[in-house]
N, C-alpha and C positions, 0 to 999 in steps of 0.2 A: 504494500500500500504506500501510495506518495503521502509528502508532507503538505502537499496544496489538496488532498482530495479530504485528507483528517480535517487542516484549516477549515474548509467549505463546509464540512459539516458541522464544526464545532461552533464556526460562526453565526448563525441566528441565534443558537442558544448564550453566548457569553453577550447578544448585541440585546435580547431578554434581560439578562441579569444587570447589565450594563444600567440599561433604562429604569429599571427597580430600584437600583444604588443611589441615580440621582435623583429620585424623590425627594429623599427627605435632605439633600444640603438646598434644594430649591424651595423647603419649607421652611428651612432653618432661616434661609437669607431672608425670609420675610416677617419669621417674628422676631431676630435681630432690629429690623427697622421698626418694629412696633413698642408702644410704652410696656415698662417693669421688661423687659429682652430679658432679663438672668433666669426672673424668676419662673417664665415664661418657658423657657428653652429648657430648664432642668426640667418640670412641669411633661412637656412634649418628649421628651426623652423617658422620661417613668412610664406614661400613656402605652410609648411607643412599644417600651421593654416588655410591658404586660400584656398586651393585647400580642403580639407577636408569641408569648411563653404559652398563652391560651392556646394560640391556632396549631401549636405545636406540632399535635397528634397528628394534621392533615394537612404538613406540607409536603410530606412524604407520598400524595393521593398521587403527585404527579407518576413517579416510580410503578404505583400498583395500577394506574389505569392504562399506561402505556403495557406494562407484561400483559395485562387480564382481557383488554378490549376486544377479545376475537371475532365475536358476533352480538348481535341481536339481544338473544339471551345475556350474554354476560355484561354487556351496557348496561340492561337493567336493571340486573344487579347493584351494578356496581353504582349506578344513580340511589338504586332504591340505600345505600348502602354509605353515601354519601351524603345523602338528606338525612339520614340519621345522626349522624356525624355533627353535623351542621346544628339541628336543633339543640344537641347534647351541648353545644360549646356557646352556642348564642345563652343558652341557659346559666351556664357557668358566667357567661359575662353580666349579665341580669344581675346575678347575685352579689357578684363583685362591684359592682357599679351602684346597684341601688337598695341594697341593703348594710347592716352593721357588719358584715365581712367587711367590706371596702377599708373601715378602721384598723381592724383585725391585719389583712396582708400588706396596707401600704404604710400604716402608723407602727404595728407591733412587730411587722414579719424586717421589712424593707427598713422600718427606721428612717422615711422620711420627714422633714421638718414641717410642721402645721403649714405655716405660709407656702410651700410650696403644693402638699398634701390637699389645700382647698381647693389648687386648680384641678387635678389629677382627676378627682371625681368629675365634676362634666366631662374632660376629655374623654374619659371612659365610656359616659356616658354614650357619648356622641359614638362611641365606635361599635355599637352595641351589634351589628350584625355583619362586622367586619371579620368573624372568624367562618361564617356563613357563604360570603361570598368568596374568601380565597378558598375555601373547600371546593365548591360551584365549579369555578375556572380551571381550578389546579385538576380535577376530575377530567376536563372537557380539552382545557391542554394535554392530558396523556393519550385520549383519544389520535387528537392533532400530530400529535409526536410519533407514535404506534404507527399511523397509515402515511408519514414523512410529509408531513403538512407543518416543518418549522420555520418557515420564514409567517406563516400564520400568528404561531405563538408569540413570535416579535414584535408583530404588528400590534395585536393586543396590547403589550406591553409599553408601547406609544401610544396607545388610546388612553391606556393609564394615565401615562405620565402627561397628557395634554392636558386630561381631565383636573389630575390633582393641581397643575399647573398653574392653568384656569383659573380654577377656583379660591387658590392662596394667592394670587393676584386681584381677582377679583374684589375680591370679601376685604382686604388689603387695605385695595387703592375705597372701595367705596363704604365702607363701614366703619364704627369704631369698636368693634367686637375685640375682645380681649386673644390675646395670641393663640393661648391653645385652643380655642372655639375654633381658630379658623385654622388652625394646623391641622385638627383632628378631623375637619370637614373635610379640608380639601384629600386625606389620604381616605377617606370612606367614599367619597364621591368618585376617587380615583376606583379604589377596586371592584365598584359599583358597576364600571365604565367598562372595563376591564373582564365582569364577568357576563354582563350583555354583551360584548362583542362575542365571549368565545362561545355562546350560547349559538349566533348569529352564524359565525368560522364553520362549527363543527356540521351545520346541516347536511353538506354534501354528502359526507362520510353516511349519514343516518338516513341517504337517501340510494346510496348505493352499498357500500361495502359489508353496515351494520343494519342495513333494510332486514325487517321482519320475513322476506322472501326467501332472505339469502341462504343457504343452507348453513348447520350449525359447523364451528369448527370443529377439528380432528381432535379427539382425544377427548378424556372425562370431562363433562359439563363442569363450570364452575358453580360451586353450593356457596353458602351465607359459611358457612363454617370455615371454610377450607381459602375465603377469600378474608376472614377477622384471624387468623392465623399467619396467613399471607402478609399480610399488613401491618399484624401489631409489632415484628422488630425494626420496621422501618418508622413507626409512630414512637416508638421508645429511643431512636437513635433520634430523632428531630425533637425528642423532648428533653433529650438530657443535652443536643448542642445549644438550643434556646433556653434552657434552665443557666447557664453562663448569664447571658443578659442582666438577668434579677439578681444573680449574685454578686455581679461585678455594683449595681446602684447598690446594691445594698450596702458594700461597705466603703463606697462613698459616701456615703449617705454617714457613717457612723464615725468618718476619720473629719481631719481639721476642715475647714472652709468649705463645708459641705456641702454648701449651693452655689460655688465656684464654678468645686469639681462634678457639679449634677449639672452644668451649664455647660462645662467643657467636654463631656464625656461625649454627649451627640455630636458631635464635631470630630471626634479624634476617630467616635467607631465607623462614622460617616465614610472619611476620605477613607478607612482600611477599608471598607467593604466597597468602594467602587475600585482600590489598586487591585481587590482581592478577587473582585467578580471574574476576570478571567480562571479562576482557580473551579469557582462556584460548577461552571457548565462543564469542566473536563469529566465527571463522574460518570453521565449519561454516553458520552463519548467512546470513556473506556466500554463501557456496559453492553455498549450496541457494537463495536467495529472491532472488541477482542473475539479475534478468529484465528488461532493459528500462529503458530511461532511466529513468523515473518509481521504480521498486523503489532502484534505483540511490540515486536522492539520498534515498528513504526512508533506506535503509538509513546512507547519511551521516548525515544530521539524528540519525540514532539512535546511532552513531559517536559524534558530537561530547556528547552528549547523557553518554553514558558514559566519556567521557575528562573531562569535570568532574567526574561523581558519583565516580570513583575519587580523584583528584585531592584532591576536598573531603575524600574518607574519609583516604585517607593523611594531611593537614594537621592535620584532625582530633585523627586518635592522637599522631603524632606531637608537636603542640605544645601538648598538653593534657596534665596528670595522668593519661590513660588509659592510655599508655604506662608508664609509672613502678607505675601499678596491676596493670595487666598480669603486665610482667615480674617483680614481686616479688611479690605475694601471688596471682595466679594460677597462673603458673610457677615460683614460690619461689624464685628464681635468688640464688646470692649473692651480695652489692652488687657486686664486682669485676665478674661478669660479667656482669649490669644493666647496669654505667652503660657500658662497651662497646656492648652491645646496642643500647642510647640513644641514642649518638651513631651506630650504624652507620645505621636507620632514619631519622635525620636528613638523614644523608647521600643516604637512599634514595629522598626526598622527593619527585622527576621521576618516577621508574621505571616506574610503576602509570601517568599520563598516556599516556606515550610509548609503552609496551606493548601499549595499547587504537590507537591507532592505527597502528604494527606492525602488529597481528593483521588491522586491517580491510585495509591493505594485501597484506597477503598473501594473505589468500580472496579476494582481489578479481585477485590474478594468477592464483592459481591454478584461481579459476572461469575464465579465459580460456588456461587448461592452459598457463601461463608458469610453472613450476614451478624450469625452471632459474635464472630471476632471481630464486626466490625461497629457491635456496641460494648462490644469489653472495651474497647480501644475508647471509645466516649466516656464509658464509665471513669476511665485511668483519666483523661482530660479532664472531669469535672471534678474527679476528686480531688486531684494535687491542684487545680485552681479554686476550688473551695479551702483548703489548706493554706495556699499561699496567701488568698487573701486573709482569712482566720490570722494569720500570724502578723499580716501587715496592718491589721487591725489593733492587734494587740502590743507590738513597736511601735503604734503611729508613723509610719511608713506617707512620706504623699500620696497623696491619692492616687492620681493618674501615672504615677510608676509605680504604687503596686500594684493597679489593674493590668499595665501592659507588662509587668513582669511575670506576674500568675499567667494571662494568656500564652506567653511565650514559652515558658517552662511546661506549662503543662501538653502545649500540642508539640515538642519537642520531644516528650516523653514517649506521647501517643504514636508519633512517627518513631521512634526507635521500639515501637512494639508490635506495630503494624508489618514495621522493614522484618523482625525474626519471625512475625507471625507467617507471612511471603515465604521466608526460607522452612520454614517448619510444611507448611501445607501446601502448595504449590508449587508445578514444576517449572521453573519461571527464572528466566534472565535478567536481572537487574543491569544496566551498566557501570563495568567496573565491579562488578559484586556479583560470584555466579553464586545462585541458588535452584538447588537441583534435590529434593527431599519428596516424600509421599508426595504422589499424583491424587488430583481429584478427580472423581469417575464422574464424569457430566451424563 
C-alpha cells in the first residue's frame, strides 16, 4: 500500500476531527471578549468537561455502527439500541442539571468555587440533550463510514462548526447574555446541526444498501445481546479516556489561583487537541486498511511519518511568538491567564508525539479484537494520572504543570505497555523493534 492512498483515506476523517477541535477556541475567542471573561471561560470549561464525561458511553457508537451496519435488520437494531442510549444519558443530564446532584458533583465531587459553580448550572442546563444528539450522529456517521461515504462525515462536521459558529457570533454581536448562555448554545445548536445533517447524508444508504429489500447479510443475525456486549468495552474505554477531563478540573479547582487555572485550562487543552486531532482519526485507519504484512508496515512508515509532523507542529507554537499571538490577540485572554496558558502548552510539548503512537497502537489491537488490553492500557493512564494529580495536590504543585505533567506521565506509561502488550500478543513488526511472539487467530 502507498503512503498517498493511506493519506486519502485518513484525510476526511483527521479534516472531521480537525473541525470539532476548532469549536471550542472559536467559542472561547468570544467569551474572552465578553464581560466577567475568567469567570466565564472556567464556567464553559467545567460545562464543557461534564457534558463530554456524560456522552462518554456513546462516543464509541461510531466504532460499533461502522463493524454492525450490515443490513436492514441490524440498522435497526442498532437505532433501536441507540435511542436507548440517548434517553439513559439525557436523563443523567436532567439530574445533574436540575436537581440537588448538581451540588453534590460540581460543589462536593469537582470542588468548584460558588462564583464560578452559579454559572455551571444553566450551562448545563442548556446542554441538556446534547449527549442525545452526539449518540444520533455518531450512530449515523458509522453507517457513513461502513458503506465509504467519509468525505460525508466531514461535511457534517462543517455544518457543525458553521452552526456553532453562527450562533456565538450571533448571540455575541446582538445580545447581552452572559458568556456561558451563549457558549453553551452555540455548541448545542452546533451538534443539533450536525445531527440533522447526518440524518439527511445517510438516506441513500437506507434507500439502497440497508433497504428492507435487500437480503440479510452473511453470517448470524445480530441480537440486543451480542450487540451490548459488542459495545460495552469500547463505552468503558471512552469512559475512563473522558473521566481525565473531570479529574484534571478537579484538582484545579483544589490547588492555588483556582479560577486562573479553571480559565487557562480551556485554552491549553484546546490548542492540544487541534495539534492532536491528526492523532484522533489514525485508529479507524489502522482498523480498516491493517491487511497483511506489507499494509502493516505501510501503515507504520505512515505512523512514524505523523508522530514528527505533530511533534514539529506543537515545537512550533509553542517556542515561537505564535503562541503568545494566539493567546492574546486571537483569544484576547488576559495576561494572567496567557502567561498560565504558556507555560501549561510548554509543558504539553511530548503529548501530541506520544498520542499519534497511542492511537496507532491501539487500532492495531483492536483490528486483532484485543480490545481488552486496550482498556487495561486506559485503566494504567487514569490511574497514574489520578495519582499524579493526588500528589500535586497535596505538594501544591501549579496547577497547569501538574495537569500536563500527570497527562504526560501517565500516556507515557500507557504507551510502554501497549508497545510489550504488541510484543507479547501479536505477530507484528514494529520499526527498529522486531516483535515476533503468539499469533492471533482472526
Amino acid at each position: 500500500m502507498r503512503q498517498r492512498d493511506i493519506f486519502w483515506f485518513w484525510l476526511p476523517l483527521f479534516a472531521s476531527w480537525m473541525l470539532m477541535t476548532a469549536e471550542g477556541p472559536i467559542i472561547s475567542a468570544a467569551i474572552n471578549r465578553l464581560p466577567d471573561e475568567v469567570i466565564m471561560l472556567a464556567a464553559q470549561g467545567i460545562v464543557m468537561g461534564l457534558s463530554v464525561m456524560i456522552e462518554s458511553p456513546i462516543i464509541n457508537m461510531l466504532a460499533t455502527s461502522t463493524a454492525l451496519s450490515k443490513d436492514w435488520v441490524a440498522f435497526r437494531l442498532l437505532r433501536r439500541f441507540t435511542i436507548h442510549w440517548a434517553i439513559l444519558l439525557t436523563v443523567v443530564t436532567a439530574l445533574v442539571s436540575f436537581t440537588p446532584l448538581f451540588d453534590v458533583v460540581v460543589g462536593r465531587w469537582l470542588g468548584v468555587e460558588p462564583e464560578v459553580a452559579y454559572w455551571v448550572r444553566p450551562g448545563m442546563q442548556i446542554m441538556l440533550l446534547w449527549s442525545a444528539a452526539i449518540a444520533w450522529r455518531r450512530f449515523l456517521q458509522g453507517v457513513l463510514i461502513r458503506f465509504k461515504q467519509t468525505r460525508r462525515v466531514a461535511w457534517g462536521t462543517a455544518v457543525r462548526l458553521v452552526f456553532s459558529a453562527g450562533v456565538v457570533v450571533g448571540l455575541a454581536w446582538g445580545t447581552d447574555w452572559p458568556g456561558i448562555i451563549i457558549g453553551a448554545a452555540a455548541l448545542m445548536a452546533g451538534v443539533l446541526a450536525e445531527a440533522v445533517y447526518a440524518t439527511w447524508a445517510v438516506r441513500p444508504q437506507l434507500q439502497h444498501e440497508l433497504a428492507p429489500t435487500q437480503p440479510p447479510a452473511v453470517g448470524e443475525p445480530l441480537t440486543y445481546n451480542r450487540l451490548f456486549w459488542f459495545h460495552l468495552p469500547l463505552a468503558l474505554t471512552s469512559v475512563l479516556v473522558l473521566m481525565l477531563q473531570p479529574l484534571v478540573t478537579s484538582s484545579l479547582a483544589r490547588l492555588d489561583n483556582a479560577i486562573l487555572n479553571l480559565a487557562a485550562w480551556p485554552l491549553v487543552f484546546q490548542v492540544s487537541l487541534m495539534i492532536r486531532a491528526p492523532a484522533f482519526a489514525l485508529p479507524e485507519v489502522v482498523i480498516a486498511l491493517t491487511d497483511g504484512v506489507e499494509n502493516r508496515q505501510a501503515i507504520q512508515r505512515f505512523t512514524w511519518w505523523l508522530t514528527g509532523l505533530v511533534t514539529v507542529l506543537m515545537a512550533f507554537f509553542v517556542l515561537t511568538p505564535l503562541a503568545d499571538w494566539y493567546l492574546v490577540t486571537v483569544q484576547d485572554t488576559v495576561p494572567e491567564v496567557a502567561a498560565l496558558a504558556g507555560v501549561g502548552l510548554l509543558y504539553l510539548l511530548p503529548l501530541p508525539g506520544m498520542t499519534v503512537l497511542v492511537a496507532w497502537l491501539r487500532g492495531s489491537l483492536i483490528a486483532h479484537q484485543l480490545t481488552r488490553t486496550v482498556n487495561e492500557g486506559m485503566f494504567i493512564n487514569l490511574g497514574l494520572t489520578a495519582a499524579v494529580l493526588l500528589l500535586a495536590v497535596w505538594l501544591r504543585w501549579p496547577g497547569l504543570i501538574a495537569a500536563a505533567t500527570a497527562l504526560n506521565i501517565a500516556i507515557f506509561v500507557e504507551l510502554l505497555y501497549l508497545l510489550w502488550q504488541v510484543r507479547q500478543k501479536l505477530d507484528f513488526t514494529f520499526p527498529r523493534l522486531k516483535f515476533a511472539k503468539a499469533r492471533v487467530t482472526m
